[in-house]
C-alpha positions as CSV (number, residue, x, y, z in Angstrom):
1,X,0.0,0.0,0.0
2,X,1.3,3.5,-0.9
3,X,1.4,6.8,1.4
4,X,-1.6,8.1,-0.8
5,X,-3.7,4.7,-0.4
6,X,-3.2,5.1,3.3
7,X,-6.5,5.3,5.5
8,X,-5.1,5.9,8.8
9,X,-4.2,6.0,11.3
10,X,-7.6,7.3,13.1
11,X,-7.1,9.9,15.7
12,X,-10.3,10.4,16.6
13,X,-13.1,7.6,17.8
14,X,-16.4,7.7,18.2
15,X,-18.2,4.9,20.4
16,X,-21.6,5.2,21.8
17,X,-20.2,6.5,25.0
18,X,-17.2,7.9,25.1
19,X,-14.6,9.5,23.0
20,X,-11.2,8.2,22.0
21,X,-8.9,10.1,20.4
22,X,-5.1,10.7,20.4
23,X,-3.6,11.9,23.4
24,X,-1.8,15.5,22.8
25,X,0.5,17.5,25.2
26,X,-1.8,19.8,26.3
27,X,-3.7,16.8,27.6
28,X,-1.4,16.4,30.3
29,X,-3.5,17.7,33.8
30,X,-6.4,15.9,32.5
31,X,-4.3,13.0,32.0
32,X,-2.2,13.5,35.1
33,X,-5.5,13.6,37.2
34,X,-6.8,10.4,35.4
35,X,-3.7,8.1,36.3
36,X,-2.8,9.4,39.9
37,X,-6.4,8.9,40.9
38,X,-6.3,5.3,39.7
39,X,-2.9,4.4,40.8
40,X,-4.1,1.6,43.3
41,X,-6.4,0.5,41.0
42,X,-4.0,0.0,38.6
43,X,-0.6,-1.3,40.2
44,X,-1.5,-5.1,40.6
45,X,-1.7,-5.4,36.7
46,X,0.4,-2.7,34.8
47,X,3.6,-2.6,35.0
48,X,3.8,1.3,33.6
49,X,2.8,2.3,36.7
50,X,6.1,1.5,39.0
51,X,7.3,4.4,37.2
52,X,4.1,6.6,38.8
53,X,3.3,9.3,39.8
54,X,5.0,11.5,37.8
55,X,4.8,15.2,37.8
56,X,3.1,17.9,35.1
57,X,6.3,18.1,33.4
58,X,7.0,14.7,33.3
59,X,3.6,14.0,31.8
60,X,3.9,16.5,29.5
61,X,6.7,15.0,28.2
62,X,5.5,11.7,28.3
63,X,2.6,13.2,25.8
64,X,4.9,14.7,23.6
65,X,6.6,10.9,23.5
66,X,3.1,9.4,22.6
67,X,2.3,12.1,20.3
68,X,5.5,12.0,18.2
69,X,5.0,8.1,17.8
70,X,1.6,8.1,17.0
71,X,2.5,10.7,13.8
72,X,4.8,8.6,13.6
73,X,3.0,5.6,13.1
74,X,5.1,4.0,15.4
75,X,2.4,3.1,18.4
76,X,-1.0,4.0,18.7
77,X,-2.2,5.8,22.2
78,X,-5.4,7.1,22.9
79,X,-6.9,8.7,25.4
80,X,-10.6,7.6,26.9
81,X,-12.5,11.3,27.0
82,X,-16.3,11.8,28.3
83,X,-18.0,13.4,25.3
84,X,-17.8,16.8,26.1
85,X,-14.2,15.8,26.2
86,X,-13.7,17.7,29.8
87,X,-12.3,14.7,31.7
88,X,-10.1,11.6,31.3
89,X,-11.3,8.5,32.4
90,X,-9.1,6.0,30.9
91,X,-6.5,5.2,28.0
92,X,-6.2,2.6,25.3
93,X,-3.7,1.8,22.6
94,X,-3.4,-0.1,18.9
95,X,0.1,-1.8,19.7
96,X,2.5,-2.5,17.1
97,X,5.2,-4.0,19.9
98,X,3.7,-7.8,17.7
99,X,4.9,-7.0,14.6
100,X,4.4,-6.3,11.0
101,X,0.4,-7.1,10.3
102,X,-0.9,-7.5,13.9
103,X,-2.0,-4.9,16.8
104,X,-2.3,-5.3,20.6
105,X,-5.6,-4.2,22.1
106,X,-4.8,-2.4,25.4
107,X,-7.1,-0.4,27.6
108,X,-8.0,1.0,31.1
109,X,-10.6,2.9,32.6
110,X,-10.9,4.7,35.3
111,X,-12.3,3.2,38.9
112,X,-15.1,5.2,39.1
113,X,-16.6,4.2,35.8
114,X,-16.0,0.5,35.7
115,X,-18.9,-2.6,35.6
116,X,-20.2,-0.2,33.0
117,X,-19.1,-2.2,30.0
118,X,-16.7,0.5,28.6
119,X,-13.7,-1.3,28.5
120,X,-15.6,-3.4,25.8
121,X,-16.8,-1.3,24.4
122,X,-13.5,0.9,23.4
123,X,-11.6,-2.4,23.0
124,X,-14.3,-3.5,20.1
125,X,-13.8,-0.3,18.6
126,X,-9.8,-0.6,18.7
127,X,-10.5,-3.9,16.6
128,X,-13.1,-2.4,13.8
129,X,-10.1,-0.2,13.5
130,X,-7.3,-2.8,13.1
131,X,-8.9,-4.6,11.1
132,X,-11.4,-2.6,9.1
133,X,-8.5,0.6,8.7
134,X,-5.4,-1.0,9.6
135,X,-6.5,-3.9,7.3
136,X,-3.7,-6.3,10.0
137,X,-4.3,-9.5,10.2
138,X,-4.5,-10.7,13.4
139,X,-5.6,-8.5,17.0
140,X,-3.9,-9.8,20.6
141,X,-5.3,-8.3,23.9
142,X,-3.1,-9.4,26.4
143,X,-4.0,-9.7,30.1
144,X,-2.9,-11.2,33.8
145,X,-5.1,-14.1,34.2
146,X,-6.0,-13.1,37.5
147,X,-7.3,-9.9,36.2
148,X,-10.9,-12.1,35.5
149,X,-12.8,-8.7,34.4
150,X,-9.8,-7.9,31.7
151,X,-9.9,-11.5,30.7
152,X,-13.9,-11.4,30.2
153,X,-13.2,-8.9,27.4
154,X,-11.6,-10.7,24.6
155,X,-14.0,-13.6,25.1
156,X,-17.2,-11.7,24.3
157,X,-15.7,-10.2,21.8
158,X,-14.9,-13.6,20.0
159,X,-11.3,-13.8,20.7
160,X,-9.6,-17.4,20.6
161,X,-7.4,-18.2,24.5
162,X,-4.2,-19.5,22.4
163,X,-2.2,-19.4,25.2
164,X,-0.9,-18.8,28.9
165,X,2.6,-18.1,29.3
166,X,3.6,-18.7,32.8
167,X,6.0,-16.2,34.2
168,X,7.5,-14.0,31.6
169,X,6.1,-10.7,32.5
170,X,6.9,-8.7,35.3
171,X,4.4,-7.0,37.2
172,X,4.9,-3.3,38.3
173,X,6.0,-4.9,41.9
174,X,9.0,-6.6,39.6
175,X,7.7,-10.0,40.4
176,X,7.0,-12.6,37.3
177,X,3.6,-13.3,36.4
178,X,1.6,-15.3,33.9
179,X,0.4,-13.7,30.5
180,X,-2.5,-14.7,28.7
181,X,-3.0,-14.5,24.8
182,X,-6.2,-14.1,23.3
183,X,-6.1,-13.9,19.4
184,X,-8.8,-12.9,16.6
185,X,-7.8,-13.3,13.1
186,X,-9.1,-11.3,10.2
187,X,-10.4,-14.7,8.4
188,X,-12.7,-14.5,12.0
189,X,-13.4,-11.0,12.2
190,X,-17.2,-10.8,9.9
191,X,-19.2,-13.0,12.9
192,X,-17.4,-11.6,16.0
193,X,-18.9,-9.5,18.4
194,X,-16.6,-6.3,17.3
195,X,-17.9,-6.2,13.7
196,X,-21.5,-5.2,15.5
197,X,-20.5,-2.7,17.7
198,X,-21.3,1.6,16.8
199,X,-18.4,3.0,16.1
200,X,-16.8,6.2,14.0
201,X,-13.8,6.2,13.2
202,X,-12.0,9.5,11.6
203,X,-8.0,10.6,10.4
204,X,-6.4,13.7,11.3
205,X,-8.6,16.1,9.4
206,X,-11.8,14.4,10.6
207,X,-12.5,12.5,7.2
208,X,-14.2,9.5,8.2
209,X,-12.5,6.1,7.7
210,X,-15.6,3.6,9.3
């Protein structure tokens, strides 16, 4: 595919909830907020956040980081906005750390809005992207299997348990921990779950790619 057949990448998500878009600089007290207020929430399965909390500046940069390789279409970040767009409740991202043709489904949201169904419902909207923008070939989500509402995720959404590795990740606590895999392939993609779920999907000048 050429640079002027290119789709993506979309920076801006529309679910039936919640807005997802890419995560800018000026971002970064709303973003601050988000994490330090979820920090306990979010230590026993992110490893991200042993290097937390941070302060403005540090966050600021940390945007500009995320910022520069999304352009860059080196990783995808997002940000998890109410729709007025005046808080942060969560963040997601369209990994590329699996390779050429695939994408790693990651999310969080905040305490205060979970056993609400949003994590499903931005992680089914990550894969319409993938697959329907992207065009990859295969979507991972990733998760601790002790994390039981994470792992509920990918199996409503029709994702296949390949595997469990047993003690290659670290936790944020430097202890190893077990990994689970959960795959969807694009052959897969037309009866899953995702491929019924609202979503619009737009580039950098708002045109609208789903």
């Amino acid at each position: 595919m050429t640079l002027s057949e290119r789709r993506g990448p979309a920076y801006q998500i529309r679910t039936e909830r919640l807005m997802v878009r890419c995560l800018n600089p000026e971002d970064a007290l709303l973003f601050q907020e988000a994490v330090d207020d979820n920090l306990e929430h979010l230590r026993p399965w992110l490893s991200w956040t042993r290097h937390e909390p941070r302060d403005l500046n540090e966050k600021i940069e940390r945007l500009r980081q995320l910022r520069s390789a999304f352009d860059a279409g080196r990783d995808f970040v997002f940000g998890l906005f109410t729709p007025d767009q005046t808080r942060i409740i969560g963040a997601c991202g369209l990994q590329t750390r699996q390779g050429p043709g695939a994408r790693e489904v990651a999310y969080w949201v905040h305490r205060d809005f979970c056993r609400r169904g949003l994590a499903t419902e931005v992680a089914a909207a990550l894969v319409r992207v993938a697959f329907e923008v992207e065009g990859v070939g295969r979507v991972e989500i990733r998760c601790d299997p002790r994390n039981t509402p994470s792992a509920c995720i990918p199996r409503k959404l029709g994702f296949e348990h390949e595997a469990t590795l047993r003690g290659r990740k670290r936790d944020a606590q430097g202890n190893l921990c077990d990994e689970m895999i959960w795959t969807l392939f694009a052959e897969h993609y037309p009866g899953s779950q995702a491929r019924e779920r609202a979503v619009c999907a737009y580039d950098v000048l708002g045109r609208r790619l789903i």
